[in-house]
FINUMAR-604482 format. One line per field, with one value per residue (C-alpha): y, x, z; chain; residue number from 0; residue in three letters. Coordinates in Angstrom, 3 decimals. Each point is the difference from the previous one (the first is absolute). Layout:
residues N
py <- Y / ... .
px <- X / ... .
pz <- Z / ... .
ch <- A / ... .
i <- NUM / ... .
aa <- Ala / ... .
end
This chain:
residues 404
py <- 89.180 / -3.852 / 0.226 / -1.981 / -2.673 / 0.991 / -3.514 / 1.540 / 3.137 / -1.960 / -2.242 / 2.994 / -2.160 / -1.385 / -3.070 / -3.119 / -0.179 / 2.843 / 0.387 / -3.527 / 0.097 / -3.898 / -1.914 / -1.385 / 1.038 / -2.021 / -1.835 / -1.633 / -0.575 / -1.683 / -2.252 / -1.143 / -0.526 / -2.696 / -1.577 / -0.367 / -0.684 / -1.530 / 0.843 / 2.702 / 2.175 / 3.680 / 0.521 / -2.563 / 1.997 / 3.005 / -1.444 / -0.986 / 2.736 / 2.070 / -1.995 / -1.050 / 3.644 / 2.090 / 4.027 / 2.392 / 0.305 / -3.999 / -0.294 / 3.453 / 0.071 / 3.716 / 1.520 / -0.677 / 3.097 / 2.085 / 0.107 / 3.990 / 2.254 / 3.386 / 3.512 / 1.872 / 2.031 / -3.224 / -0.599 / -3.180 / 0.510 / -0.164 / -0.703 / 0.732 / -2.767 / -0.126 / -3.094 / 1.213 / 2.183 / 3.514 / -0.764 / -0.704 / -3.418 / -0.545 / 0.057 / -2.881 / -0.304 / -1.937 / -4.019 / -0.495 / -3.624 / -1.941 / -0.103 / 2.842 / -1.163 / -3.765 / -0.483 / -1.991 / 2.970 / -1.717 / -2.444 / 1.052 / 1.979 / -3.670 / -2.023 / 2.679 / 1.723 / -2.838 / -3.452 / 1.215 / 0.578 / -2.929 / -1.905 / 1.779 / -0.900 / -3.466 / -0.237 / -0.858 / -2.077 / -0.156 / -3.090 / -2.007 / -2.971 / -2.274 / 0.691 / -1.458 / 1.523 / 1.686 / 2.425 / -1.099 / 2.313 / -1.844 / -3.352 / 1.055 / 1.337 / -3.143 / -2.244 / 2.309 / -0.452 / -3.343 / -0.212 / 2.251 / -2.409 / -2.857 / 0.930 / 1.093 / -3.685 / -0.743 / 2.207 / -1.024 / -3.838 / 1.336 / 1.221 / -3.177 / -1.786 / 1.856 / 1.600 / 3.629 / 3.164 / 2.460 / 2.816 / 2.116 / -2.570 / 1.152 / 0.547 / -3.254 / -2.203 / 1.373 / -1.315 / -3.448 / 0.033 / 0.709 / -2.870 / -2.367 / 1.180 / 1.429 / -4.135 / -1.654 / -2.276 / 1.909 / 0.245 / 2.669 / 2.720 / -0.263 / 3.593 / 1.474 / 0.064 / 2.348 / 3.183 / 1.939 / 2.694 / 2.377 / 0.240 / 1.459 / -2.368 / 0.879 / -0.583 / -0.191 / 1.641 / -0.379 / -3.340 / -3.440 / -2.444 / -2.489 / 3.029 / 0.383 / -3.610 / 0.185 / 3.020 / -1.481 / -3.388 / 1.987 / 2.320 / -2.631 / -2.144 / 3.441 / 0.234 / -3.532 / 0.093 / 0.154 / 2.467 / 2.236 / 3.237 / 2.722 / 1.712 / 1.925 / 3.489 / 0.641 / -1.111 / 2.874 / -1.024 / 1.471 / 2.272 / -1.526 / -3.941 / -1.034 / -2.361 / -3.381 / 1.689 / 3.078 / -2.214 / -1.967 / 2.993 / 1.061 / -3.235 / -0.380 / -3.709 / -2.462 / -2.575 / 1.195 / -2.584 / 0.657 / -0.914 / 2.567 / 2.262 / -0.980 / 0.761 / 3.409 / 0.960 / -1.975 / 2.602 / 3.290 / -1.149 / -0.312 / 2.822 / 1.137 / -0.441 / 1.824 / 3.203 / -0.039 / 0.589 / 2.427 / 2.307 / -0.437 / 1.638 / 2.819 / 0.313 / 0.391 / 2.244 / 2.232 / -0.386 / 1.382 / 3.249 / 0.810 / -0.528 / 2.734 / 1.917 / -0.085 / 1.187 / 2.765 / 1.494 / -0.286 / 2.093 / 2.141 / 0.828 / 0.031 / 2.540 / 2.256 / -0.717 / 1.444 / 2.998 / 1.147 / -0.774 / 2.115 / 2.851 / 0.023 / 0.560 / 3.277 / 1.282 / -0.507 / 1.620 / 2.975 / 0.432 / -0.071 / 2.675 / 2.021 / 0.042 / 0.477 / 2.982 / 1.375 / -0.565 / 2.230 / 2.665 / 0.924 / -0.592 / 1.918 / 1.208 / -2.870 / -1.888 / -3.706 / 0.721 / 0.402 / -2.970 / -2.364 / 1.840 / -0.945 / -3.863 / -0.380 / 1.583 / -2.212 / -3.084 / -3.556 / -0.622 / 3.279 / 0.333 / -3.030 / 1.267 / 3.494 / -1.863 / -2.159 / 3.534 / 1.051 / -2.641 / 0.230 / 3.441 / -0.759 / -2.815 / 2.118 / 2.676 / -1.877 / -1.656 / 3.670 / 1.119 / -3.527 / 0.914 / 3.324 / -1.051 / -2.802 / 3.305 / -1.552 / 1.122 / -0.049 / -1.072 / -2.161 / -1.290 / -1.857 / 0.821 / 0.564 / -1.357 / 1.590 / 2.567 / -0.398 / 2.865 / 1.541 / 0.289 / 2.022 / 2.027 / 1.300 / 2.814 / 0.367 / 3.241 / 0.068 / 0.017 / 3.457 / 1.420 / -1.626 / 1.123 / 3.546 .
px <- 86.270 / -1.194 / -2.853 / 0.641 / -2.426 / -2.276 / 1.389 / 3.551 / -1.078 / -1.639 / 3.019 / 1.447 / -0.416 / 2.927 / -1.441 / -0.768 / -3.532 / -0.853 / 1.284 / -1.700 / -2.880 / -1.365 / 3.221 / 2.809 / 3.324 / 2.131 / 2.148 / -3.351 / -1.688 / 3.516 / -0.067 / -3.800 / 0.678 / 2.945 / -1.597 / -3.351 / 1.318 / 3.339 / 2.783 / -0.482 / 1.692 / 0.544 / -1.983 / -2.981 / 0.444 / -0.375 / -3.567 / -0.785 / 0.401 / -1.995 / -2.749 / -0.956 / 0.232 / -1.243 / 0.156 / -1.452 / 3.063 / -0.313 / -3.556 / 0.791 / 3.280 / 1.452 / 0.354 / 3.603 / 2.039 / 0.119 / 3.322 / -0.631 / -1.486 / -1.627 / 0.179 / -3.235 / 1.098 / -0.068 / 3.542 / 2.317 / 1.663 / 3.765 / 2.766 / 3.673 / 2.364 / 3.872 / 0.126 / -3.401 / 0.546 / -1.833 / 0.691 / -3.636 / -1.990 / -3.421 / -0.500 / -1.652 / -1.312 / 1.735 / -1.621 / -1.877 / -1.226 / -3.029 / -1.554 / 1.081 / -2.853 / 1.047 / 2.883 / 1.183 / 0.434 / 1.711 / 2.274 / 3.404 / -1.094 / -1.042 / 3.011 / 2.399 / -1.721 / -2.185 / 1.651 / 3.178 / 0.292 / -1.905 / 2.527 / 2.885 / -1.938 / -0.056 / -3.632 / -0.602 / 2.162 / 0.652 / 0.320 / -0.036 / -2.384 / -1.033 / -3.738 / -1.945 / -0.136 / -3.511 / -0.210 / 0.541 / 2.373 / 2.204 / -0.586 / 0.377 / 3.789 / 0.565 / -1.137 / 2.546 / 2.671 / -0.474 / -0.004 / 2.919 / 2.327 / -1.302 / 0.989 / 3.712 / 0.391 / -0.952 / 2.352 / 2.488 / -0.827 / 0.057 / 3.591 / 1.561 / -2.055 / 1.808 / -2.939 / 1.540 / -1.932 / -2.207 / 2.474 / -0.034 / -2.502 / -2.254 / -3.772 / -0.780 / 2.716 / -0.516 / -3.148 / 1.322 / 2.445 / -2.467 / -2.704 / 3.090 / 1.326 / -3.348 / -1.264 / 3.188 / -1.327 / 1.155 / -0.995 / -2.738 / -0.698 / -2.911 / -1.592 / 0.722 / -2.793 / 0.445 / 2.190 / 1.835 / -1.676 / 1.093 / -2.870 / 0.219 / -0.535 / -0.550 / 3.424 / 0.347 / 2.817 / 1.679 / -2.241 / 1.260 / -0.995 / -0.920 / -2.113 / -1.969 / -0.825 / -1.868 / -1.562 / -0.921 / -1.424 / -1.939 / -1.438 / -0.749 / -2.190 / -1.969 / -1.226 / -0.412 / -2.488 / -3.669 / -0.686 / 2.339 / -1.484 / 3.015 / 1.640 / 3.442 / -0.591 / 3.375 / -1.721 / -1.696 / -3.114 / -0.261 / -2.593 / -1.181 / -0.476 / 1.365 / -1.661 / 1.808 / 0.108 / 1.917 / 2.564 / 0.557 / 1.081 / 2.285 / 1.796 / 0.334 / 0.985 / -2.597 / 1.335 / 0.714 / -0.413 / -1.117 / 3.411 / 1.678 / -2.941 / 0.150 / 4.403 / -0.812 / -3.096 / 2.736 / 2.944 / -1.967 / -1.385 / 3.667 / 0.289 / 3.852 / -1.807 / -2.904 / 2.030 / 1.950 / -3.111 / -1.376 / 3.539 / -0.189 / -3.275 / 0.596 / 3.266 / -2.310 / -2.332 / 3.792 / 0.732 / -3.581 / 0.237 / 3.988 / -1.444 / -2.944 / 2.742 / 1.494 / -2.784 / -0.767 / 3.216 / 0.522 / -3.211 / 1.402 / 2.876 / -2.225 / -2.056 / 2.797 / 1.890 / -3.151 / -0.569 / 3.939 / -0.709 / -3.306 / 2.323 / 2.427 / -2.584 / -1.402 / 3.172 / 0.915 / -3.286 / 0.528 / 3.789 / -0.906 / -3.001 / 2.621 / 2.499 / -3.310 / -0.907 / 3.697 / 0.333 / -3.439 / 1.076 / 3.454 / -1.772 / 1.392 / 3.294 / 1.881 / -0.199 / 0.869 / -2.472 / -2.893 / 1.408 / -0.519 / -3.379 / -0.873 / 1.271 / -2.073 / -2.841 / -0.570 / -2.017 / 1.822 / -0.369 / 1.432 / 3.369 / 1.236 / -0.189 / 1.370 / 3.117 / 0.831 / 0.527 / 1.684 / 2.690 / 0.115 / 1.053 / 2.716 / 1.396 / 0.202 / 1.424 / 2.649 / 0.527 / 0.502 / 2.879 / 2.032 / 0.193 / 0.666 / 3.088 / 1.303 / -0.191 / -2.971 / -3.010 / -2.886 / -2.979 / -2.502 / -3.025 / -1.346 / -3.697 / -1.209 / -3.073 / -3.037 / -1.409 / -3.450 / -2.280 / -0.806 / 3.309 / 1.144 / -3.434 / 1.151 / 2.298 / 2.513 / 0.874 / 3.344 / -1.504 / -2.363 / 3.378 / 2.042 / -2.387 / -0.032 .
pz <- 118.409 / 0.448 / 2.388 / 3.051 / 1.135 / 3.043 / 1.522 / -0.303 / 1.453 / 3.207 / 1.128 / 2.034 / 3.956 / 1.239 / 1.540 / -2.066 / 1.653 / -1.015 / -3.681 / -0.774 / 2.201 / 0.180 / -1.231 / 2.319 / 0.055 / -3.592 / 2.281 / 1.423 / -3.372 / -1.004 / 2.974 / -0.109 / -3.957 / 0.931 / 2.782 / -1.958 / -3.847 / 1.069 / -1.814 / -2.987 / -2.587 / 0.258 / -2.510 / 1.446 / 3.609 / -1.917 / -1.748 / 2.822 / 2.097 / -2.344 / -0.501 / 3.412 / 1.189 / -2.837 / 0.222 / -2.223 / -2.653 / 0.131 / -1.428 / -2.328 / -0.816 / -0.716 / -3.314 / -1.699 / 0.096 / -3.187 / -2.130 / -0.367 / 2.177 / -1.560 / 1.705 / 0.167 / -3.264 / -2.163 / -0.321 / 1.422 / 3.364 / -1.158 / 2.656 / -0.759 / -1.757 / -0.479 / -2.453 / -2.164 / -2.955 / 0.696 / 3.681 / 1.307 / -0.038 / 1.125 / 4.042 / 1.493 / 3.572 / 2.404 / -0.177 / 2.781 / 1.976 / -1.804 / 3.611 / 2.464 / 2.027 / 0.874 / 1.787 / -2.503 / -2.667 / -3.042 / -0.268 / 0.118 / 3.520 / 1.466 / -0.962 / 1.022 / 3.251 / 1.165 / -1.299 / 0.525 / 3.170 / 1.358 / -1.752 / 1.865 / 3.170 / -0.491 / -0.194 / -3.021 / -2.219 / -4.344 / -0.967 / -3.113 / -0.729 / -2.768 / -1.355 / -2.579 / -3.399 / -0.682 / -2.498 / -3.667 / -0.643 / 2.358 / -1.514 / -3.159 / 0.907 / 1.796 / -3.276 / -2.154 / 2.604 / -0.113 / -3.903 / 0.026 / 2.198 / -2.273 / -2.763 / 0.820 / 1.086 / -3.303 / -1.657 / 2.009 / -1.199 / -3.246 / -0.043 / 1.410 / -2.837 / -2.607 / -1.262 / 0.925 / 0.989 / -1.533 / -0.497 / -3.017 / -1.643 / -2.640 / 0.682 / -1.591 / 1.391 / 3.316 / 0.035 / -1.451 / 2.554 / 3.026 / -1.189 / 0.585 / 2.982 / 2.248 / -0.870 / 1.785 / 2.701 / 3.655 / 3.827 / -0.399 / 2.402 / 1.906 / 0.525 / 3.743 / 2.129 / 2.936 / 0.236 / 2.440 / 1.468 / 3.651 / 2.193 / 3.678 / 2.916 / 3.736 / 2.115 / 4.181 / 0.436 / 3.127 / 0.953 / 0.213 / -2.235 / 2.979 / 1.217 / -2.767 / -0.802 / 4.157 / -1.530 / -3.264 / 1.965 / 2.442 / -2.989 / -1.919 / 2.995 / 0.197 / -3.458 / -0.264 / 3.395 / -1.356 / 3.259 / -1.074 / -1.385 / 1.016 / -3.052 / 0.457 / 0.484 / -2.539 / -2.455 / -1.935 / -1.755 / -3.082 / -1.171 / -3.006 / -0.332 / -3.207 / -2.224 / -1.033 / -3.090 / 0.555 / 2.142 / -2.693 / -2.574 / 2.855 / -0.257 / 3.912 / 1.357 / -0.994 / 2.769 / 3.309 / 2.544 / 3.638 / 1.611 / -1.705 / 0.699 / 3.661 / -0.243 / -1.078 / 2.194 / 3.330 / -1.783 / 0.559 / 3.061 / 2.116 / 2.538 / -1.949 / -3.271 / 0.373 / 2.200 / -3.326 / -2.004 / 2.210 / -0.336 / -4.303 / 0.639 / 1.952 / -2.330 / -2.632 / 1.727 / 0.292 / -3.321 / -1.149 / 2.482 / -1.408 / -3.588 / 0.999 / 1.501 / -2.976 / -2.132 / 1.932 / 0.155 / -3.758 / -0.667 / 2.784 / -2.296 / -3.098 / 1.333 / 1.229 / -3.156 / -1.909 / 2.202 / -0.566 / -3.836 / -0.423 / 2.717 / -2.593 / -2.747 / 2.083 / 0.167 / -3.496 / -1.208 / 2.595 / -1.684 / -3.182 / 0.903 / 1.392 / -2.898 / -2.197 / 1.550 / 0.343 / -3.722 / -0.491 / 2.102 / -2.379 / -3.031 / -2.648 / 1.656 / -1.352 / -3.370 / 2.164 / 2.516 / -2.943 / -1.428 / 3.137 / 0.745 / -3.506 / 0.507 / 3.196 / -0.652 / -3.092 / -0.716 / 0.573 / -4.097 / -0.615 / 2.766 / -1.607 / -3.588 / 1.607 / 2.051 / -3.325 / -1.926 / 2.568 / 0.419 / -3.899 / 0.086 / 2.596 / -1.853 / -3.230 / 2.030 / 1.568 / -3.432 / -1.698 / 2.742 / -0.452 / -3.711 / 0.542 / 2.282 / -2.772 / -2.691 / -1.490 / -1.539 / 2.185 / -2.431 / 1.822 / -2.593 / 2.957 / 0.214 / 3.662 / 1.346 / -1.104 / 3.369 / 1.533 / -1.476 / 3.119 / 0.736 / -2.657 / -0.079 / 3.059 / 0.483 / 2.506 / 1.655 / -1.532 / -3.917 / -0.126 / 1.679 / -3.310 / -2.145 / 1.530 .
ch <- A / A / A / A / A / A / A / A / A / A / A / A / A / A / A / A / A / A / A / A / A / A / A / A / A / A / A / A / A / A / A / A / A / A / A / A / A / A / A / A / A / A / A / A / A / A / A / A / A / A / A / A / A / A / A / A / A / A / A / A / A / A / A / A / A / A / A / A / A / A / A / A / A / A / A / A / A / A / A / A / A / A / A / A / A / A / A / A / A / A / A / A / A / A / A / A / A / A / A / A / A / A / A / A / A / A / A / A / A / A / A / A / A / A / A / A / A / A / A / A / A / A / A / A / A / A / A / A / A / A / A / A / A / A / A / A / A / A / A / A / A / A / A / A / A / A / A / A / A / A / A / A / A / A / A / A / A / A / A / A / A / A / A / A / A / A / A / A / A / A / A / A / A / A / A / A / A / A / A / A / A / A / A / A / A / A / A / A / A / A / A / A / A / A / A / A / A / A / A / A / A / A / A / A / A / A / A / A / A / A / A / A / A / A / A / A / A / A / A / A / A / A / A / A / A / A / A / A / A / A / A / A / A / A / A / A / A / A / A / A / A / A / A / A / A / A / A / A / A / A / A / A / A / A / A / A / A / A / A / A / A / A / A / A / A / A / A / A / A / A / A / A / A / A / A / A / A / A / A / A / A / A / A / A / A / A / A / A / A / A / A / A / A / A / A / A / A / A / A / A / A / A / A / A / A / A / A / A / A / A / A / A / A / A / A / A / A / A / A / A / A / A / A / A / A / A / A / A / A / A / A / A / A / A / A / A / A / A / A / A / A / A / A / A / A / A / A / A / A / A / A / A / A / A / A / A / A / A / A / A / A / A / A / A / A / A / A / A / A / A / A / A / A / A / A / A / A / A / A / A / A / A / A / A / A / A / A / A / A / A / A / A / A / A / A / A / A / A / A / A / A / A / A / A .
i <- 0 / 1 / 2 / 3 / 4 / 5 / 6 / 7 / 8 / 9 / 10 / 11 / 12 / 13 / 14 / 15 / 16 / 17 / 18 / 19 / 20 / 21 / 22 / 23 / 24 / 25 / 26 / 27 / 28 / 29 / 30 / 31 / 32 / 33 / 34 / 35 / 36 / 37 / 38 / 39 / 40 / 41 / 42 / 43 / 44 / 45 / 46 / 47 / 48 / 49 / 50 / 51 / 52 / 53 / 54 / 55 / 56 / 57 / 58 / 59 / 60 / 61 / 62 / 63 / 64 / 65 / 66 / 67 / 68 / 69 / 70 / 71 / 72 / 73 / 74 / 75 / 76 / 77 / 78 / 79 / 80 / 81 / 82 / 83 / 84 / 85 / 86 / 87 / 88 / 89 / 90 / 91 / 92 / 93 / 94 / 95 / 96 / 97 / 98 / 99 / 100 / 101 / 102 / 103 / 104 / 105 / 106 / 107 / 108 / 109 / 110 / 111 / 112 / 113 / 114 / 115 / 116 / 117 / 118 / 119 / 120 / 121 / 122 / 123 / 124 / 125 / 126 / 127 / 128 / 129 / 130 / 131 / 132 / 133 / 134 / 135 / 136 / 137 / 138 / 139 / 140 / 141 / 142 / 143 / 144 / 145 / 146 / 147 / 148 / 149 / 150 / 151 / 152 / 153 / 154 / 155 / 156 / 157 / 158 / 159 / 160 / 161 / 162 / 163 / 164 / 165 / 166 / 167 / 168 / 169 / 170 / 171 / 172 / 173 / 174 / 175 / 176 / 177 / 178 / 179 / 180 / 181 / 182 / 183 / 184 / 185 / 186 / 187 / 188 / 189 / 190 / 191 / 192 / 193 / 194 / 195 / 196 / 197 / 198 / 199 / 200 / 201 / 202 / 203 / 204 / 205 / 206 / 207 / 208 / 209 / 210 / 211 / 212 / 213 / 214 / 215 / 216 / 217 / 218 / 219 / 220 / 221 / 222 / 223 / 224 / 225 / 226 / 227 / 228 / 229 / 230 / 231 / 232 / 233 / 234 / 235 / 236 / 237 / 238 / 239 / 240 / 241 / 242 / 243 / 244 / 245 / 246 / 247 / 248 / 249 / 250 / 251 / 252 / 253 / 254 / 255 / 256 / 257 / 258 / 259 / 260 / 261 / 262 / 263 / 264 / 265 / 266 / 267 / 268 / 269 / 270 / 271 / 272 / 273 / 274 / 275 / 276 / 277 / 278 / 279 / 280 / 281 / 282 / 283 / 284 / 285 / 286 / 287 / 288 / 289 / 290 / 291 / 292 / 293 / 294 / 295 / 296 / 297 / 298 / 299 / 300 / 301 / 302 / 303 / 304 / 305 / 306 / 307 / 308 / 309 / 310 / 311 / 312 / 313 / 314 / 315 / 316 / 317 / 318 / 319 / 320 / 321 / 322 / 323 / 324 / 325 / 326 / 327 / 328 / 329 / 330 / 331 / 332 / 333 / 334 / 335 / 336 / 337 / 338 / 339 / 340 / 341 / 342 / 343 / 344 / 345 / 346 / 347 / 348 / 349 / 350 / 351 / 352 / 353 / 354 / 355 / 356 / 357 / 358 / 359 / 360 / 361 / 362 / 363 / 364 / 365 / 366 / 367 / 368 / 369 / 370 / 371 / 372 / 373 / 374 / 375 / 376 / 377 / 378 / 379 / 380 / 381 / 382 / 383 / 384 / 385 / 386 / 387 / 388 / 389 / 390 / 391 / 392 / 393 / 394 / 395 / 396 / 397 / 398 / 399 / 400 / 401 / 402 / 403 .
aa <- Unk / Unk / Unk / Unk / Unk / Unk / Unk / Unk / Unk / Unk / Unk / Unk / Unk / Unk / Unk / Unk / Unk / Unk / Unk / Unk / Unk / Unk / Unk / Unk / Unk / Unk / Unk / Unk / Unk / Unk / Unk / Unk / Unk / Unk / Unk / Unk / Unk / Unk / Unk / Unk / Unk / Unk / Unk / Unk / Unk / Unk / Unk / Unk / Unk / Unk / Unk / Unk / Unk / Unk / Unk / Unk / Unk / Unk / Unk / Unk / Unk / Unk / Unk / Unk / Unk / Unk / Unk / Unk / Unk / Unk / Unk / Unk / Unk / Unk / Unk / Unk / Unk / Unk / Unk / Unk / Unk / Unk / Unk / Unk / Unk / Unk / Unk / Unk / Unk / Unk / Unk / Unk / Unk / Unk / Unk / Unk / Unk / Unk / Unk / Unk / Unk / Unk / Unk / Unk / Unk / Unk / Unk / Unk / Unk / Unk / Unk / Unk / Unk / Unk / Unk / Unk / Unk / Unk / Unk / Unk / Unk / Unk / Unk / Unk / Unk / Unk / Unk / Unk / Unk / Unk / Unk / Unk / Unk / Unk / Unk / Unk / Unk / Unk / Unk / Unk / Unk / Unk / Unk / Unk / Unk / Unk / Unk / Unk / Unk / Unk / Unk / Unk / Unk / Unk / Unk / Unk / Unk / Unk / Unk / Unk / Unk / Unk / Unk / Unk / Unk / Unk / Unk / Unk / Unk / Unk / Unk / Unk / Unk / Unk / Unk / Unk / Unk / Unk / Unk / Unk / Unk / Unk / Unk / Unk / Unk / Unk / Unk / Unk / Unk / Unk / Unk / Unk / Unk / Unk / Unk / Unk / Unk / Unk / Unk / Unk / Unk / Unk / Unk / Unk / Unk / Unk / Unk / Unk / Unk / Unk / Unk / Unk / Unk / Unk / Unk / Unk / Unk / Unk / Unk / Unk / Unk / Unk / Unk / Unk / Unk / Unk / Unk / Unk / Unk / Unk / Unk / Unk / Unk / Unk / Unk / Unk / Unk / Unk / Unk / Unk / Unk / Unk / Unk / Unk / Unk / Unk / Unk / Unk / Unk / Unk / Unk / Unk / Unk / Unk / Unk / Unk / Unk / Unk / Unk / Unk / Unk / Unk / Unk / Unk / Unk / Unk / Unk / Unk / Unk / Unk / Unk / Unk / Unk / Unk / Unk / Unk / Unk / Unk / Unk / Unk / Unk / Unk / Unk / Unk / Unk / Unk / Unk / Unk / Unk / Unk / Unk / Unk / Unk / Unk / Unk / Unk / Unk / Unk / Unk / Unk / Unk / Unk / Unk / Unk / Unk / Unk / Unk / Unk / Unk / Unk / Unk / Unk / Unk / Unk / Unk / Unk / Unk / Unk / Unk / Unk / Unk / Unk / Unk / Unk / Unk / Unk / Unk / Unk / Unk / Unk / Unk / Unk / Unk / Unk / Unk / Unk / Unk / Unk / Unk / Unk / Unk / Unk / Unk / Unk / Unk / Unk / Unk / Unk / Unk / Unk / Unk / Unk / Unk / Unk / Unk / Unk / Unk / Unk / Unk / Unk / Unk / Unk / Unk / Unk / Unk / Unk / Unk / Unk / Unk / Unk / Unk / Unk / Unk / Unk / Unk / Unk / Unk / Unk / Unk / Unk / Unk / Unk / Unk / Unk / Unk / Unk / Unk / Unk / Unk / Unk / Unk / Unk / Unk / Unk / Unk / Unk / Unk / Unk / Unk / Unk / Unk / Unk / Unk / Unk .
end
């Protein structure tokens, strides 16, 4: 069986604190993300996240899992398949998080336990915004969209010229006809420059928007105060300062000015707001126990389910010890008893040689008395399967008596 991970094996607390000793609860690490980045993709909170709190599995990621797992005797661990000819395909193990130890865990588990529901709340809001294009894969698809568009308006000049269009043209006149038409003086497409992209902004629900701009003011006259040294206690500090460098792979925004800085700190500072945050917390810290719960009672039943399974082996062993020995004790009274003491008693290579002869024998028999009953012949050439040599060295009680 895959070997489990001694990380895996040590989540078994059902308390956030302790099951990632030294990182705050993911709502808080979502929160402190938005307030400090600003606004951010799923996929930048989930960087982020990761980065600025690093666990174990973070800095040494875990081995993939195998596509085959091997038994202790060598051979492939086979599980049972309708739609698979022979009926068995490879087993694989069940795919577990990338990191079990941050309460992150993988991706799909953040956007759909931890996103999610802070969405449903109203704390945090997906909205989408235009941003700059970066990568040069991206400008390269906007300088072929661009090109594409172009060119259509110049096929599209081209047909109310008269010069017609390039279908079912020969290689050579195709090319003809493109030099004339891809030269025709039109408005050219000027390559996009930004994109539309969903990122996740803080919300107040329940707060009034005249409320919040007093909030935002009085925030904003605090930071600005050269006194001032107080921090917000929501905001978690990370663990790990990140280097200008490793921001800038994680593409988070380059320009986020203090006002809005100062509307987010003034959003998670409101008395509603902040009780709000405090509840998606301890509906996290819920959600964690249930999902322990969970675990636990599933190896519960996997353990009971194993003890009835290796029970039922016991008792099948003891059975067939009984019949074994019942068999022994009448051997030689009956020519059927020898025969299944003979079939159990021999080697696994051998019984399947011995019950092929034997349904051989039946068929030809039952083959014999249907021609007997049509007035037939009964001449059978078939030749049977050859018998094991011990088995036929062996003589049954019923043979020195036929010989007699």
């Amino acid at each position: 069986m895959f070997p489990t991970s001694p990380v895996l094996e040590a989540i078994t607390k059902a308390c956030l604190a302790d099951a990632y000793p030294g990182i705050p609860p993911a709502t808080n690490i979502i929160k402190s993300l938005l307030v400090r980045r600003g606004p951010l993709k799923a996929q930048q909170l989930y960087d982020l996240g990761l980065k600025e709190f690093p666990t174990e599995t973070v800095r040494n990621p875990l081995p993939g899992q195998p596509d085959q797992v091997y038994l202790p005797d060598g051979s492939v661990r086979m599980r049972k398949a309708a739609n698979v000819r022979g009926g068995k395909t490879p087993w694989k193990p069940m795919p577990t998080a990338p990191h079990p130890d941050h309460p992150f865990q993988s991706m799909n588990y953040f956007k759909q336990h931890l996103l999610e529901p802070l969405e449903v709340r109203g704390l945090v809001q997906k909205k989408q915004v235009l941003a700059p294009l970066k990568s040069g894969v991206d400008k390269a698809a906007a300088v072929a969209h661009a090109l594409k568009i172009t060119r259509r308006r110049q096929r599209e000049k081209a047909e109310e010229l008269g010069l017609g269009s390039g279908f079912r043209l020969t290689k050579q006149d195709i090319k003809n006809w493109e030099a004339k038409v891809y030269s025709l003086p039109v408005e050219r497409v000027q390559p996009e420059t930004m994109k539309k992209e969903w990122v996740y902004t803080l919300e107040a629900p329940g707060v009034k928007e005249e409320e919040l701009q007093k909030l935002v003011q009085a925030e904003t006259a605090l930071c600005s105060s050269p006194t001032s040294t107080t921090t917000n206690p929501d905001i978690v500090p990370p663990n790990v300062e990140l280097d200008a460098t490793t921001v800038a792979e994680l593409d988070p925004e380059p320009d986020y000015p203090a006002a809005k800085a100062a509307e987010y700190r003034s959003i998670i500072s409101h008395p509603r707001v902040a009780a709000r945050w405090d509840a998606a917390v301890q509906a996290e810290e819920a959600a964690f126990k249930l999902e322990q719960m969970n675990k636990r009672a599933i190896e519960e039943r996997r353990a009971a389910r194993r003890e009835m399974w290796q029970a039922a082996k016991k008792n099948l062993r003891h059975k067939e010890q009984r019949e074994l020995n019942w068999l022994k004790e009448r051997q030689g009274t009956d020519q059927k008893v020898d025969k299944i003491l003979r079939l159990k008693l021999a080697p696994p290579d051998e019984r399947q040689k011995m019950i092929e002869r034997e349904r051989f024998e039946n068929a030809t028999k039952r083959l014999a008395d249907l021609r007997k009953s049509f007035g037939l012949k009964t001449l059978v050439s078939l030749k049977p399967p050859p018998l094991p040599q011990r088995a036929e060295s062996t003589p049954t009680s019923s043979q020195p008596e036929a010989q007699a």
